[in-house]
C-alpha atoms as one frame of an Amber mdcrd trajectory, in Angstrom:
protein
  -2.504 141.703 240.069  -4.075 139.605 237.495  -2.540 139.597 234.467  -4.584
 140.947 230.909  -5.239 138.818 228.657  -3.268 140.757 225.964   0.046 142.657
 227.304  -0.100 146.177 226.190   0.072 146.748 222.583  -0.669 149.661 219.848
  -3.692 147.657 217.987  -5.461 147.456 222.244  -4.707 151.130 222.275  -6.735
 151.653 219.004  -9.893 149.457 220.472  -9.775 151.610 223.783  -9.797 154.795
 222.002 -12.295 153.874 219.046 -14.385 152.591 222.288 -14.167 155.830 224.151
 -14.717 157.514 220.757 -17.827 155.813 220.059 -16.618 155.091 216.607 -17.526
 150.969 217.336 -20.007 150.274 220.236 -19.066 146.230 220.675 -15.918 144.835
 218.990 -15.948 142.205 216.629 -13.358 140.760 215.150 -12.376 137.233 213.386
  -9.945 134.614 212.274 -10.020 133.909 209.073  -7.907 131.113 207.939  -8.620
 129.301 204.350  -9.235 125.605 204.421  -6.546 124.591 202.745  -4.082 122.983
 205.310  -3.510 122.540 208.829  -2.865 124.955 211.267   0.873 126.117 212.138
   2.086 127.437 214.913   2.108 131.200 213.715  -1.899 130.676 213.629  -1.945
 129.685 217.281  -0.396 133.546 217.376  -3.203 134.699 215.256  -6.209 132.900
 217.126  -4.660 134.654 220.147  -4.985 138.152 218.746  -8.328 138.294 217.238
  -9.538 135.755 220.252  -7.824 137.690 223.295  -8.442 141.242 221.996 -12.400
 140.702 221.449 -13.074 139.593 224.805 -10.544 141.788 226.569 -12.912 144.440
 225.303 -16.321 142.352 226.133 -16.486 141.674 222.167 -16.972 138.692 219.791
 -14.885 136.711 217.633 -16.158 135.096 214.575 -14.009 131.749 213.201 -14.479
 132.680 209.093 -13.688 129.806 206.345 -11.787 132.111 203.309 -12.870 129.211
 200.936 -12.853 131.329 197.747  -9.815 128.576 195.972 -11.735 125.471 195.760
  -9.333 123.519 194.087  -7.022 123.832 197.399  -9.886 123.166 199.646 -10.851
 120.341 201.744 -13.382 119.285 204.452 -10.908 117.623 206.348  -9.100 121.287
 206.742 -12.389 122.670 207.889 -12.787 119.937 210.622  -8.692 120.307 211.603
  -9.184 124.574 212.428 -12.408 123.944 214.405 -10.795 121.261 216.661  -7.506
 123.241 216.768  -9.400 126.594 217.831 -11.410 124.453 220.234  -8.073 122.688
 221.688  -6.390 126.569 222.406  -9.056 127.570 224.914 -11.159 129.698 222.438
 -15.317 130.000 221.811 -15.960 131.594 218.456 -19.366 133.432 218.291 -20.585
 132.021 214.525 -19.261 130.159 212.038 -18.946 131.599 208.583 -17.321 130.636
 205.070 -16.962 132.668 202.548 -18.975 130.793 200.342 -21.931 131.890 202.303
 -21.418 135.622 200.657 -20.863 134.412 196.811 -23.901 135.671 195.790 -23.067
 139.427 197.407 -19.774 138.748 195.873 -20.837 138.639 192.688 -23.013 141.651
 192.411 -20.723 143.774 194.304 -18.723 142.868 190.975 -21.387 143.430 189.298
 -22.165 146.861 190.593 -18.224 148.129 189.825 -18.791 147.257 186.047 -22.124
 149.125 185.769 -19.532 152.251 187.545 -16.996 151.947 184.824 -14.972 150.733
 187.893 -13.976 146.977 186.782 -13.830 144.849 182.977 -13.392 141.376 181.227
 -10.311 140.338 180.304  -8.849 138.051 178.162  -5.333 137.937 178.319  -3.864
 135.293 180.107  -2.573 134.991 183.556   1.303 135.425 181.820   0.178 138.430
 179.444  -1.467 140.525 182.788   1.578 139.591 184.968   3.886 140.971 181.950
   2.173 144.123 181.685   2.064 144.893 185.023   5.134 146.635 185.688   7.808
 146.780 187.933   8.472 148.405 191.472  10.176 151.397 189.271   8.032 151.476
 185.885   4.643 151.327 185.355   1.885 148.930 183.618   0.395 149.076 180.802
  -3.427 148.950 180.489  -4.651 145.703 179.153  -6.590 145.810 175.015  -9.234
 144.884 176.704  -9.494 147.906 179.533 -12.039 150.064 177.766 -14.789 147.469
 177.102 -18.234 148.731 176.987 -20.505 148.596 180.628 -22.828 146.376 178.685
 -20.173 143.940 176.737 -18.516 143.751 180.416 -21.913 142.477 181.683 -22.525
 140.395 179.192 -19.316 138.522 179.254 -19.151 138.217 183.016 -22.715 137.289
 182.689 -21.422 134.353 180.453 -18.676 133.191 182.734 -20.846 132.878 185.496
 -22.633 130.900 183.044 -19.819 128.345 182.412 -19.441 129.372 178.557 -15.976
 129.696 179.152 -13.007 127.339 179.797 -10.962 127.997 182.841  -8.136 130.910
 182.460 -10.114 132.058 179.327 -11.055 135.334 180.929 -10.967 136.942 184.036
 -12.426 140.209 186.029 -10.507 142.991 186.926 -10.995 145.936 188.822 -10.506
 148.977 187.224  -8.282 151.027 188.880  -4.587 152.815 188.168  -1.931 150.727
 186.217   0.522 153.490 186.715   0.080 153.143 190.752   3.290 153.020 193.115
   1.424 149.944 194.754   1.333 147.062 192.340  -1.591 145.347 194.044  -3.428
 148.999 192.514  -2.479 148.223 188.914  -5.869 146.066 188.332  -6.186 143.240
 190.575  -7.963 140.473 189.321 -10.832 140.043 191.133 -12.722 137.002 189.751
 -11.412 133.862 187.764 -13.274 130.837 186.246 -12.566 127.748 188.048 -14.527
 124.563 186.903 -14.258 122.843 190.270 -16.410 120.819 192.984 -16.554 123.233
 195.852 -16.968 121.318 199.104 -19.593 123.968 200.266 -21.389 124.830 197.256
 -20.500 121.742 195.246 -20.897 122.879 191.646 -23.120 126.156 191.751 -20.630
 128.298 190.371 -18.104 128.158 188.118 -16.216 131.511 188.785 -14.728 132.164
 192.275 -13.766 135.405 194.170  -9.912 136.392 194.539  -8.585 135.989 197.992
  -8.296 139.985 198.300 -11.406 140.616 196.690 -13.608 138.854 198.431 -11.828
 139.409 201.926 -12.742 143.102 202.892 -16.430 142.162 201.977 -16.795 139.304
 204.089 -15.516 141.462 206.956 -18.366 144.193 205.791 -21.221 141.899 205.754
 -20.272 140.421 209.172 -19.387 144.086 210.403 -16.405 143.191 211.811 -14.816
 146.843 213.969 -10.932 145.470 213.999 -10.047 143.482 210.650  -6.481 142.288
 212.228  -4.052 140.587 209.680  -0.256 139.632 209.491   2.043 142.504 208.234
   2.295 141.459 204.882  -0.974 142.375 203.997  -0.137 146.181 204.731  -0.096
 146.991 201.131  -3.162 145.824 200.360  -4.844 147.876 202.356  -5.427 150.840
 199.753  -7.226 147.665 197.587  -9.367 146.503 200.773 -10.028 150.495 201.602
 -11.422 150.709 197.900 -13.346 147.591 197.955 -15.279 148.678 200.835 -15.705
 152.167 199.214 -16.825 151.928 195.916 -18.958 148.337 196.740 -20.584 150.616
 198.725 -20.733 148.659 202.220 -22.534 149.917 205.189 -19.468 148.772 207.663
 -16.725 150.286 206.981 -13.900 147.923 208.795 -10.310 148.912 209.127  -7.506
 147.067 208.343  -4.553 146.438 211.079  -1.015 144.726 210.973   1.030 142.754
 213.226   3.963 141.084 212.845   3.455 137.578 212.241   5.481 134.744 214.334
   8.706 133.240 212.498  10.300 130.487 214.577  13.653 130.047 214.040  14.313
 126.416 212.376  10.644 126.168 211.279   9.020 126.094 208.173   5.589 127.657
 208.494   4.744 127.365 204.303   1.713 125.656 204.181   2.645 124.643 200.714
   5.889 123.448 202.117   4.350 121.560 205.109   1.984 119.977 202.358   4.735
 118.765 199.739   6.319 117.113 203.434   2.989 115.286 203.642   2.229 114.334
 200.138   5.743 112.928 199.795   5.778 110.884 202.629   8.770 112.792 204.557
   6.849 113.176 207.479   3.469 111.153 209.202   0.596 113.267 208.182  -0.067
 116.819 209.396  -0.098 115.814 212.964   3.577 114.271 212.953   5.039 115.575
 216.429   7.432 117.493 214.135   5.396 119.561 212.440   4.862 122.724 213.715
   1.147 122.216 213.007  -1.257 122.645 216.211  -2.138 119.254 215.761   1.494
 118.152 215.337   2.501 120.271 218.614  -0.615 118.596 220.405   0.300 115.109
 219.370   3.573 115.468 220.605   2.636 116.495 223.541   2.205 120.428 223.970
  -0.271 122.255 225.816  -2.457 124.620 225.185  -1.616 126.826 228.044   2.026
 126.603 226.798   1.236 127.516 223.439  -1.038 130.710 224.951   1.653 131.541
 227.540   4.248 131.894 224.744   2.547 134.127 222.098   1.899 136.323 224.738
   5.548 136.581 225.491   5.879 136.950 221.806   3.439 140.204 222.006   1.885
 142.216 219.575   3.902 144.211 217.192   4.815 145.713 214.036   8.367 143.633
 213.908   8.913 140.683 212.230  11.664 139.435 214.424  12.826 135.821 214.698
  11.966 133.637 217.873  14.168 131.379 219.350  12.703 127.525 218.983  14.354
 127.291 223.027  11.745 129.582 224.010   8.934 127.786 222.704  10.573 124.776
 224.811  10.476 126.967 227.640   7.135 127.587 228.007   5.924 123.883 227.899
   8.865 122.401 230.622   7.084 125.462 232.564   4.068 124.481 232.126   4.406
 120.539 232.717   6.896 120.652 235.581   4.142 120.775 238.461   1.649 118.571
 236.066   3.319 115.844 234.903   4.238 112.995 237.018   7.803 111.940 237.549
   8.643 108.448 236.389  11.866 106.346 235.522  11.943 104.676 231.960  15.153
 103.181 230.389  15.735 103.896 226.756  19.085 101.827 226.049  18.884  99.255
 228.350  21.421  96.616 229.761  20.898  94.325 232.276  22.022  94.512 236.251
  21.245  91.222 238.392  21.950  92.301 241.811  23.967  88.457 242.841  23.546
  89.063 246.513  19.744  90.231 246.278  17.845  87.142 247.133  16.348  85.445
 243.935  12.527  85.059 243.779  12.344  88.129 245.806  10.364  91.041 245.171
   9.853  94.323 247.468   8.249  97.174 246.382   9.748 100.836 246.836   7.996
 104.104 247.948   8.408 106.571 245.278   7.425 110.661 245.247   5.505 111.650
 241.688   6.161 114.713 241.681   8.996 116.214 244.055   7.763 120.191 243.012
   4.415 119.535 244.158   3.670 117.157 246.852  -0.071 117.276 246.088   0.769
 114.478 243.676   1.755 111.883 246.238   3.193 109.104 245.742   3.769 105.630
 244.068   5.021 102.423 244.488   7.580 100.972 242.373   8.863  96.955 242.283
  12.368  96.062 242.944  14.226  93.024 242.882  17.400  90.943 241.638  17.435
  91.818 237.664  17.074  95.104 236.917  17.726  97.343 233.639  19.951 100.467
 233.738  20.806 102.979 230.579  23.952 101.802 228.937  25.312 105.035 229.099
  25.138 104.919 232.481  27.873 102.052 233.038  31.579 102.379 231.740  34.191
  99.590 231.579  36.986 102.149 231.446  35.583 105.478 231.973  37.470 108.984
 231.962  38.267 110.890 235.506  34.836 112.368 236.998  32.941 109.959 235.740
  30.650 109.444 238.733  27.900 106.492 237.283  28.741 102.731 237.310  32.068
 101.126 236.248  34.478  98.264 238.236  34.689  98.613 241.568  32.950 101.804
 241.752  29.008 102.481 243.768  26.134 104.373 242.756  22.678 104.966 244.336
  19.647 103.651 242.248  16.874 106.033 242.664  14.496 105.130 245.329  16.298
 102.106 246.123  20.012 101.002 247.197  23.568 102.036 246.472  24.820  99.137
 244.491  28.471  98.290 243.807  29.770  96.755 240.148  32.055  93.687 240.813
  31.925  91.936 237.599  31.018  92.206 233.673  29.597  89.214 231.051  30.882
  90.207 227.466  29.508  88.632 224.355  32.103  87.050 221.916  32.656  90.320
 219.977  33.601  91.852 223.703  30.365  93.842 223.995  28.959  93.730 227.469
  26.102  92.647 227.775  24.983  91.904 231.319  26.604  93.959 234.605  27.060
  91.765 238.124  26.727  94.100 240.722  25.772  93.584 245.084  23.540  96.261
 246.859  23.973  97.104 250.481  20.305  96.639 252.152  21.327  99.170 255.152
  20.943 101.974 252.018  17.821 101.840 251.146  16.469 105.055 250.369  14.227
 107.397 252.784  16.397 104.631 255.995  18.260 107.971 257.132  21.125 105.934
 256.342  24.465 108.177 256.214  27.258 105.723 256.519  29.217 107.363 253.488
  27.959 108.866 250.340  28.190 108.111 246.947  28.731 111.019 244.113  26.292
 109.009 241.220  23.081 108.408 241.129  21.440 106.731 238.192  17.478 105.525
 237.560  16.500 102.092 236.560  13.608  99.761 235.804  12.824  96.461 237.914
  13.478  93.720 235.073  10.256  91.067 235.540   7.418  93.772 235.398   9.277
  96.392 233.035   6.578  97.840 230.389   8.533  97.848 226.767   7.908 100.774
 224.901   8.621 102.915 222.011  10.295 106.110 222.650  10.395 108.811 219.503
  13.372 111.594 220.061  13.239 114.814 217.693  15.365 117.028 216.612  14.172
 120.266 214.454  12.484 118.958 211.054  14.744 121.934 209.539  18.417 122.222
 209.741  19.004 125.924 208.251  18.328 128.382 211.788  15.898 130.945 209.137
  14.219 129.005 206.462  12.406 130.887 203.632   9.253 131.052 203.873   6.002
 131.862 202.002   4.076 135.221 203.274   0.424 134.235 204.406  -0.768 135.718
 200.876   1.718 134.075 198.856   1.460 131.173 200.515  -2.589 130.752 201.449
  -4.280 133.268 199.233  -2.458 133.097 196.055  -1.267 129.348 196.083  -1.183
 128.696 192.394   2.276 127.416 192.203   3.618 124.450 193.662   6.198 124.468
 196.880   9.761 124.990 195.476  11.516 121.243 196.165  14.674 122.792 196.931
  14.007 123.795 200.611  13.937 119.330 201.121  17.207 119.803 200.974  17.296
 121.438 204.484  15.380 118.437 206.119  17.154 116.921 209.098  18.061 112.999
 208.588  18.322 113.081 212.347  14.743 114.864 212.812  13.198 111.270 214.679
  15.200 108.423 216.258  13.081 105.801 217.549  14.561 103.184 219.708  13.290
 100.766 222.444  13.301  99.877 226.122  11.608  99.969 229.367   9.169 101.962
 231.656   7.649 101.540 235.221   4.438  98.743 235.459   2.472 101.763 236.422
   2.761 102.738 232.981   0.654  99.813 231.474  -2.134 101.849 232.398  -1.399
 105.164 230.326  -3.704 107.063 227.877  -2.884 108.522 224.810  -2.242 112.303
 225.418  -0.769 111.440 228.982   2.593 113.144 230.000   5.425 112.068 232.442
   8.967 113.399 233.458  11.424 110.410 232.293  13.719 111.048 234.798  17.069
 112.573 233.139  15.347 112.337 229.666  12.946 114.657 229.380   9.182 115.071
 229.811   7.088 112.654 227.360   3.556 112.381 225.471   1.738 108.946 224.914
   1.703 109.083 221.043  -2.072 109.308 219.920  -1.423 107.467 216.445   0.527
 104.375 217.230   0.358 103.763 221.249  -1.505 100.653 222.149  -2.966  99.372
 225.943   0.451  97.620 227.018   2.712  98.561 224.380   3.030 102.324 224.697
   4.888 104.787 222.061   6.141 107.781 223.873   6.700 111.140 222.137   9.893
 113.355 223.379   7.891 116.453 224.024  11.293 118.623 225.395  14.489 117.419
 227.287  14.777 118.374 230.526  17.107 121.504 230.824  17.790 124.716 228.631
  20.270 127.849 229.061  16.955 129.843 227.529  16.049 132.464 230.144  12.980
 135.238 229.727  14.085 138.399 229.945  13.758 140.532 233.324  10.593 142.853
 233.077
C-alpha cells in the first residue's frame, strides 16, 4: 500500500471534513516565511505541512514573502527560501510578498479608524509596553486612546507622509486593554520605519506589524487552511478580528502544530545570525548549521529530510527530537546510493618488502555490497601503501585484532599482510610499518588456508588522491538550548540575540585533518557522496573542494543504537 503523503493527523481530518462540508471547494494554503535569514531545519517541517497537505487534497500552495520589517530584510534571503523550497521536492503555485498588499494594508487601517476601531499614538515603544499589564492585572489605556476619527486620520495621514521621525508615533488597534490575552490589549499595528525596502525601495515610510498584516495577506490570497507553529495560538482572537472588522471576503482559519525542536540545535534565527556575523561559523550554509542550505552542503538529502518530518508527524506537542534520528534517516537513505570507497584520514605508511618494487596490479572492488546494481571498480595496489594509524599498535591491549608485531590482517580487497618490523623517528614515533603479504590470499582466490580475525582498509601510496576531510560534532553542547518562538524570533526581531547562549558553542564542533582517498576520486563533483569505509558516509564540500584536491564533509558516521519505533 502506498504510503500518504501526510500520516494521519487532526489538521488532514479538518480538510476532509471542511471538503465534504463544502465549507472550501479547493484548498489553498501557504508558507510564509519572512526574508530575513536562512532556512532551519524546523522550516523544512513547515514546507512539508502546508506543501504535503495541499496536494494530498488536490490543492495549491502559495510560497508568501512576510516582508513587512525592512530593516531585517534582504534579497539574498529571498533567493536562499526559493532555492531551499525548490531543493525539498516542492512546486509552489505563485509567488507573493507582502509588500504586494501595502496599499490594502493601509486602508484596511484606514477603515478601523473611520470605525472608532484603531488610533495614533505617541507614547513610546517603553511607555505602551509599561502600560500594558501583566498576565494577572490589566493595562491601562494609553492618553492618547480617545483621539478624534478625524485627528486619527490626519495624523496617520501624516506618517504615511514621512512628517514624522521613526518611533515618534505608532497605530494601534483599538480593542480591550483589560483582555486576559495580552496580544488583545492594543496591538500595534503600524510603525514608521525610514528604511530602503528591497521590494518597494522607498515608497513608504510606515510598515505593517507582523500580526497585522498576516491574516490579511492570507484573505486577499484566500487561503482555506492558514497553518502556523503553536506559538501563534494566542493570536488567533487578533487574526479572527482582523479578518472581521477589515471586513474580508475570505474568511481563513487559523491552525497550530507543534513546531520541530531538535535536541542540541539552535533554531533562533537571530542566534544563527549573531554565529554568522561574528565569524563563529562559515556563512549560513556551514555543514553545521542546521540551515537547509547548511544540511545540503554537508551532504543531506532531500528525501532524508522529507522522510524524517514525516516520522516527526503532525501534532499539537512540542516534544524534543533526538539529533540520532535525524542521522537515521540520511544513513537510510544513502546506504543503497552512495558508493562504497576506502579513504585514509590519519595515515602512516606500509611498504609491503616482499611485494615486488615497480609493480603495480590493480584489484577488483564491489561499490556497493547492498546493491549490486552498482557494480564494480577497480582499485591499484602495490608495494607502499597508507593505512589509518589507529589501525597499527606497537603494544596493543588483548583483543586487539588490527596490525601490531608479528600479528596478520587482511587489507580489503587485497592480501592478508603480516607486520615484521617498525622505523621510529628520533623522538620514538613510528613512522613507517615493514610488513610481507602472502600472494596465495588475495581476495575473491577462494583461498581458506587459515583466517585472520582483522581486517583493515587502505590506500595504494603512488596514486592516493590527498584530501581534506571536515568531522562535526553538534555546533551546541547543552542537549535543549533556548530558543526564540517563530514570533519572537522572526516577527518581532527588534532586539538583538542574547550573547550568552556562545557560551554553549562546541570547540570541538569541526576537526579538519588530512590524508588519502582512492584515484577514482580525482574525478568527484561537489555534492557527490561515498561510504568511507569504517568512517562514515561523506559529501564533496561545495565551498572549498577543487578538481584534484577534494574537501570532504562528514555527513553521519556509520552506525547508531537509534531505532524507529515498531508501528
Amino acid at each position: 500500500m502506498e504510503k500518504s503523503l501526510t500520516p494521519s493527523n487532526f489538521i488532514k481530518n479538518v480538510i476532509s471534513e471542511d471538503l465534504r462540508a463544502g465549507k472550501v471547494k479547493e484548498v489553498v494554503t501557504r508558507f510564509p516565511p519572512e526574508p530575513n535569514g536562512y532556512l532551519h531545519i524546523g522550516h523544512a517541517k513547515a514546507i512539508w505541512i502546508n506543501f504535503a497537505l495541499a496536494e494530498e487534497f488536490g490543492g495549491s500552495t502559495n510560497l508568501r514573502f512576510d516582508d513587512t520589517n525592512p530593516a531585517k530584510e534582504d534579497e539574498e534571503y529571498v533567493k536562499s527560501i526559493q532555492e531551499d523550497v525548490k531543493w525539498l521536492g516542492y512546486e509552489w503555485k505563485e509567488k507573493r510578498f507582502a509588500s504586494d498588499y501595502f496599499e490594502q494594508m493601509y486602508e484596511a487601517a484606514v477603515k478601523l479608524i473611520k470605525k472608532g476601531l484603531a488610533y495614533v499614538d505617541d507614547l513610546s515603544a517603553d511607555q505602551i509596553r509599561e502600560l500594558r499589564g501583566t498576565l494577572t492585572e490589566p493595562g491601562k489605556n494609553s492618553p492618547y486612546r480617545d483621539r478624534s476619527v478625524e485627528e486619527n486620520l490626519e495624523l496617520f495621514t501624516q506618517m504615511r507622509n514621512g512628517e514624522f521621525k521613526d518611533g515618534e508615533r505608532v497605530l494601534r488597534a483599538k480593542i480591550d486593554m483589560a483582555s486576559p490575552n495580552i496580544n488583545l490589549r492594543d496591538p500595534v499595528i503600524y510603525r514608521i520605519a525610514h528604511v530602503t525596502h528591497h521590494n518597494t525601495g522607498d515608497q513608504w515610510c510606515i510598515y505593517p506589524m507582523y500580526t497585522f498584516a498576516h491574516p490579511l495577506e492570507d484573505a486577499i490570497e484566500h487561503v482555506t487552511h492558514s497553518l502556523c507553529s503553536l506559538e501563534f495560538e494566542d493570536q488567533r482572537p487578533f487574526y479572527d478580528w482582523v479578518i472581521e472588522h477589515c471586513e474580508m471576503d475570505a474568511k481563513p482559519h487559523q491552525y497550530e502544530f507543534g513546531r520541530l525542536n531538535l535536541a542540541q540545535t539552535v533554531t533562533s534565527k537571530r542566534k544563527l545570525k549573531l554565529l554568522v556575523d561574528e565569524g563563529h561559523v562559515d556563512g549560513w550554509d556551514d555543514p553545521r548549521m542546521p540551515t537547509i542550505s547548511g544540511l545540503r552542503r554537508r551532504g543531506y538529502t532531500p528525501e532524508a529530510l522529507r522522510e524524517f518530518v514525516y516520522e516527526t508527524g503532525i501534532s499539537k506537542s512540542q516534544g524534543l527530537v533526538d539529533l540520532q534520528m535525524l542521522e537515521h534517516f540520511i544513513r537510510e537513505d544513502l546506504k543503497l546510493k552512495a558508493p562504497r570507497t576506502m579513504a585514509v584520514l590519519d595515515p602512516i605508511k606500509v611498504v609491503i618488502t616482499n611485494y615486488p618494487e615497480g609493480q603495480t596490479e590493480m584489484l577488483e572492488a564491489e561499490n556497493n555490497q547492498e546493491n549490486e546494481e552498482m557494480g564494480t571498480r577497480q582499485i591499484p595496489f602495490s608495494r607502499e601503501i597508507y593505512i589509518e594509524r589507529e589501525d597499527f599498535m606497537e603494544d596493543p591491549p588483548s583483543k586487539y585484532f588490527r596490525l601490531f608485531p608479528g600479528n596478520e590482517v587482511r587489507l580489503k580487497h587485497a592480501y592478508f599482510i603480516k607486520c615484521n618490523d617498525v622505523i621510529k623517528d628520533e623522538e620514538g614515533n613510528v613512522v613507517e610499518i615493514h610488513c610481507t603479504y602472502d600472494p596465495e590470499t588475495k581476495s575473491g582466490s577462494g583461498f581458506t588456508g587459515r583466517k585472520v580475525k582483522g581486517t583493515i582498509h587502505w590506500v595504494e601510496a603512488s596514486q592516493a588522491i590527498p584530501a581534506e576531510f571536515r568531522l562535526f560534532e553538534p555546533l551546541i553542547n547543552k542537549e535543549e538550548p533556548e530558543g526564540d518562538t517563530e514570533l519572537e524570533e522572526e516577527k518581532e526581531a527588534s532586539v538583538a540575540a542574547p550573547k550568552s547562549f556562545l557560551d554553549e558553542l562546541n570547540p570541538n564542533s569541526l576537526t579538519i585533518v588530512h590524508g588519502y582517498v582512492e584515484p577514482n576520486m580525482a574525478d568527484a563533483k561537489p555534492q557527490d557522496k561515498f561510504q568511507f569505509f569504517r568512517h562514515g558516509y561523506f559529501n564533496v564540500d561545495s565551498k572549498y573542494s577543487e578538481p584534484g584536491k577534494p574537501v570532504f564533509n562528514r555527513v553521519v558516521s556509520l552506525k547508531s543504537s537509534f531505532h524507529l519505533p515498531k508501528a
